[in-house]
C-alpha positions in Angstrom: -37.3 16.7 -0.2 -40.4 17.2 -2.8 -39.5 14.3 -4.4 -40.1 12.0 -1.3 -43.3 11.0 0.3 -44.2 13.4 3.2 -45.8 10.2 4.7 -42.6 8.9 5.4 -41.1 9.5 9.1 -38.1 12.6 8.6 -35.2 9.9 8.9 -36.6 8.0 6.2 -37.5 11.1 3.9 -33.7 11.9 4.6 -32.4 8.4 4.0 -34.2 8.6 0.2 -32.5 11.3 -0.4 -29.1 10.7 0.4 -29.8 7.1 -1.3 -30.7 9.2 -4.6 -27.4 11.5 -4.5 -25.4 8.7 -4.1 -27.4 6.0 -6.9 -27.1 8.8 -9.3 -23.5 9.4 -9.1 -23.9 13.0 -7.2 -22.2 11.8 -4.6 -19.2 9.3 -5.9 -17.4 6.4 -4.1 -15.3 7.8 -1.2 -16.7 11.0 -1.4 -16.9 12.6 2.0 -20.6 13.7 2.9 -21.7 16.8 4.2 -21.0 16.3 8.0 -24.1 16.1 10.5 -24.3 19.7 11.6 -24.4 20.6 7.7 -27.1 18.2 7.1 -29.6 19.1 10.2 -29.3 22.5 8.8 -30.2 21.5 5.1 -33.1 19.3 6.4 -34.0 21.5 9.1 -34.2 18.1 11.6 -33.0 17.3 14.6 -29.2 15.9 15.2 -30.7 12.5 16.5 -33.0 12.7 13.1 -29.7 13.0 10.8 -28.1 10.7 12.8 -30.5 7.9 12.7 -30.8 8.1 8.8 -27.0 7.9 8.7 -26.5 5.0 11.4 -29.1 2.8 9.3 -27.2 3.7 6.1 -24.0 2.4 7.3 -25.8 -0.3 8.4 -26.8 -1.3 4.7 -22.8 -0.7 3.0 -23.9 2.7 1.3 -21.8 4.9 3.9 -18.7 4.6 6.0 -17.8 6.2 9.1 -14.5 6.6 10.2 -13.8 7.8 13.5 -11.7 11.2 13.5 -12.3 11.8 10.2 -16.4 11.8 8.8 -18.8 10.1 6.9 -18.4 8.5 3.4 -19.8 6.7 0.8 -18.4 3.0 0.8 -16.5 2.0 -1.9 -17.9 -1.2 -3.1 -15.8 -4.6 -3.6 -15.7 -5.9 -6.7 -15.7 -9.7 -7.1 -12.7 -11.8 -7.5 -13.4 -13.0 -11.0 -11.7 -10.6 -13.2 -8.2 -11.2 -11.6 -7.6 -14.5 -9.7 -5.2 -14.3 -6.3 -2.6 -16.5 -6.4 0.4 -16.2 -4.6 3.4 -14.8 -6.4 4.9 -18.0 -5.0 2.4 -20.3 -7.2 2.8 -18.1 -10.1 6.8 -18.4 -10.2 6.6 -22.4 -9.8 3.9 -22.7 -12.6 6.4 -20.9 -15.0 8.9 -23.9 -13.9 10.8 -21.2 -11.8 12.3 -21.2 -8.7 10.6 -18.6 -5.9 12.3 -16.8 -3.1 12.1 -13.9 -1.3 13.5 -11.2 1.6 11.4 -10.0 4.3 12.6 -6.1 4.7 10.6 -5.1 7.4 7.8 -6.4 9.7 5.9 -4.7 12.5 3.2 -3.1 13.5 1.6 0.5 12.8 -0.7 2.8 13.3 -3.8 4.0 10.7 -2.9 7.2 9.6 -5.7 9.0 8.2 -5.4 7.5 4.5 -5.6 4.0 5.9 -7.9 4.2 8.3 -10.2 5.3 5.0 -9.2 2.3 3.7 -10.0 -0.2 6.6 -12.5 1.5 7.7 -11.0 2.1 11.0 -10.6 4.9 13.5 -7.2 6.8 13.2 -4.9 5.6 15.6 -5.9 2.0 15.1 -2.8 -0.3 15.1 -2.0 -2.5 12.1 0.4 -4.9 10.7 3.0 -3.9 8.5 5.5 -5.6 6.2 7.1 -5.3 2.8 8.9 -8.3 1.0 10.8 -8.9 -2.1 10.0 -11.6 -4.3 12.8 -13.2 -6.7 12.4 -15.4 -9.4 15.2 -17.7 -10.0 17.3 -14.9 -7.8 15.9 -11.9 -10.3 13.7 -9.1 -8.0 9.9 -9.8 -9.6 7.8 -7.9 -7.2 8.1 -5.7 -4.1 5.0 -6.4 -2.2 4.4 -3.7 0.5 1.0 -4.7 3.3 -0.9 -3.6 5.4 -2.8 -6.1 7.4 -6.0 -5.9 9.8 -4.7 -7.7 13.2 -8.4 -8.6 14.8 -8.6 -11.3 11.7 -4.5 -12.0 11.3 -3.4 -11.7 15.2 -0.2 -13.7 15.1 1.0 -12.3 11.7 4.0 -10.6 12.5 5.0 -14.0 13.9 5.2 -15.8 10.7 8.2 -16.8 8.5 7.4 -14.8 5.4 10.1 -16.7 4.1 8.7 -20.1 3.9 5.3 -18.8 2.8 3.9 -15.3 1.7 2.1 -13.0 3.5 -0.5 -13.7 0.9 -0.6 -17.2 0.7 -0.9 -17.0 4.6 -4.1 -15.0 4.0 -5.9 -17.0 2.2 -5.8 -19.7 4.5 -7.5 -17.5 6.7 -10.0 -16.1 4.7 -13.6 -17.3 3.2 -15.1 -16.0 0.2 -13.1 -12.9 0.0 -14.2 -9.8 -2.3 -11.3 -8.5 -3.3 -10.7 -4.6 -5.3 -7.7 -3.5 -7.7 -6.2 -1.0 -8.9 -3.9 -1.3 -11.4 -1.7 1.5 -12.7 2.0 2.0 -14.1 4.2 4.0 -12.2 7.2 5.4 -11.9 9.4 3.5 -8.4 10.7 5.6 -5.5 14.8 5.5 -4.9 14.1 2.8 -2.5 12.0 1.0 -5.2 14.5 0.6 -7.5 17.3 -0.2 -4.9 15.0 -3.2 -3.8 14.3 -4.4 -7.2 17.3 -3.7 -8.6 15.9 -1.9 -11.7 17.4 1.8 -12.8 15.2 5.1 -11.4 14.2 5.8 -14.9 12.6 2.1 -15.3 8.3 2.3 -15.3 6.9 -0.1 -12.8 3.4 -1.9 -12.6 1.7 -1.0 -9.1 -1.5 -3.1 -8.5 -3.3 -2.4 -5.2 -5.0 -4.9 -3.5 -7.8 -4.5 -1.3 -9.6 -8.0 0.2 -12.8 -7.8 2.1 -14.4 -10.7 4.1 -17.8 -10.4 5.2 -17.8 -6.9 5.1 -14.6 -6.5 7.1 -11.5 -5.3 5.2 -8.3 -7.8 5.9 -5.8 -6.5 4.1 -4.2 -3.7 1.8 -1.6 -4.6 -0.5 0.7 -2.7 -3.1 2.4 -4.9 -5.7 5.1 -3.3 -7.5 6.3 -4.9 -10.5 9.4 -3.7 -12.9 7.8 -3.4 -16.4 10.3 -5.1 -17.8 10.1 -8.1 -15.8 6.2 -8.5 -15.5 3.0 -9.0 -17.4 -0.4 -9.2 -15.7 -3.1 -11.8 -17.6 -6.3 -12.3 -16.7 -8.6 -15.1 -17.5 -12.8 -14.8 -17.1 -15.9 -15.9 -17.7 -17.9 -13.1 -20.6 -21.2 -12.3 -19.7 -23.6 -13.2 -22.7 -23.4 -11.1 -25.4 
């Protein structure tokens, strides 16, 4: 606490320092913070103190608290330039291909404690779920598995997924989204490869998708794509060199 100006009130000397850990890389994106009991004993403050200079650090994006589960810090949306959302559906008819698709399931959920991390959400909180196969000209492309935040979607489970897609649907809904991904190659579950129709042994791409609108996450999405069906491309603006 040297390192920040006694003249500050103790919230605010406490703030700083958390700020610090987590510009610095100390503390990473989605690491869980010391909990409240842990941090009025380091500081040797109050719990209102500690709880004040974590309430005004959620306020500002640099933590996330999840009910039932603790404090983080908030993993930061990227912007959507690097790879552009289309619907699979747009992408199949710009290769001159013909897009369908299969809605396997479609209902609602609860947050377990992984996505209720991700939403930012207590545990218990419902959700939509639904997972779809995409076909191109009849050929499984992609098996798109979502999650979906029902206070900004409420009537999605009463859509025809098989006239739109879930995503296309989306992004009627939302304005200037940030959106994350993670891309990765992996290898499909049993029930993977049965819905794409691919051998157990065949690598897949997996991108996870994770859309933000004003600060609010909509929707988690995972992507899978067989390897040797797909290729991802991605078309952006270099910064000046």
């Amino acid at each position: 606490m040297s390192a920040v100006s006694a003249a500050q009130p103790r919230y605010a000397q406490i703030k700083e320092t958390i700020r610090r850990r987590i510009q610095s890389g100390h503390w990473r994106e989605g690491f869980q913070i010391p909990s409240e009991h842990k941090l009025l004993e380091e500081f040797s403050v109050s719990r209102m103190t500690v709880h004040r200079a974590l309430r005004d650090l959620t306020d500002e994006g640099l933590l996330t608290r999840v009910q039932g589960l603790g404090t983080f810090v908030a993993e930061r949306p990227t912007s959507m330039d690097v790879v552009e959302l289309r619907s699979i559906a747009d992408e199949i008819a710009a290769r001159g291909n013909r897009h369908s698709c299969a809605v396997e399931s479609l209902f609602a959920v609860t947050a377990d404690s992984g996505l209720a991390r991700r939403f930012n959400r207590p545990v218990g909180s419902a959700l939509f779920h639904s997972i779809v196969v995409h076909r191109e000209s009849d050929v499984p492309v992609q098996l798109e598995e979502r999650w979906v935040n029902p206070e900004v979607a409420p009537d999605y489970l009463d859509q025809d997924f098989t006239q739109q897609t879930p995503g296309a649907y989306l992004m009627r809904l939302e304005s200037s989204p940030q959106v994350e991904h993670v891309i990765e190659a992996v290898a499909p579950t049993p029930d993977i490869a049965r819905l794409l129709e691919i051998p157990p042994t065949e690598p897949c791409l997996r991108v996870t998708r994770r859309t933000w609108v004003n600060g609010q996450v909509v929707t988690v999405a995972m992507l899978v794509h067989p390897g040797s069906r797909y290729r991802l491309g991605a078309r952006f603006q270099a910064p000046p060199p």
